[in-house]
N, C-alpha and C positions, 0 to 999 in steps of 0.2 A: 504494500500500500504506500504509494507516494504522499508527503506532507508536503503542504503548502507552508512556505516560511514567510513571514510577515515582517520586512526589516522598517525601522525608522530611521529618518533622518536625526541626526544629533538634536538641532535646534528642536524638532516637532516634539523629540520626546522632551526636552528644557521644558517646551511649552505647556504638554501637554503634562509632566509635574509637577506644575506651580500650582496653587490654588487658583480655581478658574471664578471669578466673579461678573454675572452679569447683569446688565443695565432692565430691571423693569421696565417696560414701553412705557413712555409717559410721567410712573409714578417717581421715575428719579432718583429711587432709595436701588442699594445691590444688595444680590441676592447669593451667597457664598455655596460653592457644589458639596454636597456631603463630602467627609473626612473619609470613613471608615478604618476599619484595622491597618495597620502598616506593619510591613515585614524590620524585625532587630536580629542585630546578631546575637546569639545565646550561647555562643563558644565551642560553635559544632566543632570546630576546629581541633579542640582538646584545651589543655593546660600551655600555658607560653604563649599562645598566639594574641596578637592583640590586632584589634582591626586598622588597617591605617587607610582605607580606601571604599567607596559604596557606588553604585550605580541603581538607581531607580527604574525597575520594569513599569511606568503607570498604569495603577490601576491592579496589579498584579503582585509586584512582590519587589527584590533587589536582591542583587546580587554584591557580596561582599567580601573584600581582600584582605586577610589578615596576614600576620608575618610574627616569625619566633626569632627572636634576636638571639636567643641561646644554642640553637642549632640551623639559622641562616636559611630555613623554609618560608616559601609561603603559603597560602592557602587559601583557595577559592570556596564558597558554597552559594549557592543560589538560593533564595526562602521566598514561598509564598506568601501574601499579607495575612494566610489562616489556615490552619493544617487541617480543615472541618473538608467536608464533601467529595467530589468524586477524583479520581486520582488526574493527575494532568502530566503533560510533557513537560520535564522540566530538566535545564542541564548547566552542568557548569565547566567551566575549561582554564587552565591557565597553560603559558610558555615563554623563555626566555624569548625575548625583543627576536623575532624573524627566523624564528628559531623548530621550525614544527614539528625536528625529529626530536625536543625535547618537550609536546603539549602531551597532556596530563587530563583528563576529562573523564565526566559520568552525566549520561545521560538515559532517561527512563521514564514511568507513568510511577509518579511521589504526588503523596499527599499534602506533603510539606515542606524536604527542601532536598536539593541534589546535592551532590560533595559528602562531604569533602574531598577534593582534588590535591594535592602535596607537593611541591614542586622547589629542587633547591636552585636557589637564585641571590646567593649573596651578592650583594653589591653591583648586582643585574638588574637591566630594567626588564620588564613583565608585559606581556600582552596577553591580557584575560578576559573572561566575557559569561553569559549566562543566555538561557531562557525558557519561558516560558508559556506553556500554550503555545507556538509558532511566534510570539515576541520577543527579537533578540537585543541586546546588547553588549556591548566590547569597548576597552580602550586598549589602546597601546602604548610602548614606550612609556609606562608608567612606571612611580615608585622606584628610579635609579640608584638606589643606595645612600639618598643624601635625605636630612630633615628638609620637611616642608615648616613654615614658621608657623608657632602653635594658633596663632588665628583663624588657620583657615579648617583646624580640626581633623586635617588630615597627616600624619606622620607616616612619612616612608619608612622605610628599612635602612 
């Protein structure tokens, strides 16, 4: 059976995970789109990993990059926004920057979250990604070994 993959554009999905508010005709007051559950990392990872990276599936879940400083791994999982109902496609992947004969991935029908994936990459940048339901997303050349500065909540490896 062939799957249909549904990619976004970077910006659409920006867009499409911000809170979306729109203008009542007329009455001038906004109207804010429900919240719902959002996907957290819960340390599928194990012990040591800390998250230093997240991408947002909207609407669905994120996918999230952790890294063990004490043994130089990282680690991908993809989470649903709610481990409740029926099972779905969901998968996670990382690899060293251009690297493919080093990618690392699980992919399957989870109720809740794909990964953990493992992948040693000291002082390497990372290209990793998730999805779900046919929603994919990826960055690359990410997390190269150096701090990102603590305002942005993101810390590399």
């Amino acid at each position: 059976m062939k799957r249909a993959v549904r990619t976004g554009v970077a910006g659409a999905a920006l867009l499409a995970a911000t809170t979306v508010t729109a203008l009542a005709a007329g009455a001038g007051t906004s109207v804010a789109a429900p919240a719902g559950p959002t996907a957290a990392y819960n340390h599928e990872c194990g012990a040591g990993y800390a998250q230093v990276n997240q991408v947002p599936i909207p609407g669905r879940g994120a996918v999230f990059l952790t890294y063990n400083a004490a043994t130089g791994k990282n680690c991908v999982v993809t989470k649903r926004n709610t481990s409740t109902g029926a099972r779905l496609w969901v998968g996670s992947w990382i690899q060293r920057d251009k690297d493919v004969k080093s990618k690392q991935e699980q992919y399957g029908l989870f109720t809740s979250y794909a990964g953990p994936v493992y992948l040693d990459a000291k002082g390497k940048c990372v290209d990793w990604g998730g999805e779900i339901d046919g929603y994919v997303v990826a960055r690359y050349k990410t997390n190269c070994g150096a701090f990102a500065p603590a305002a942005t909540g993101r810390q590399a490896h």
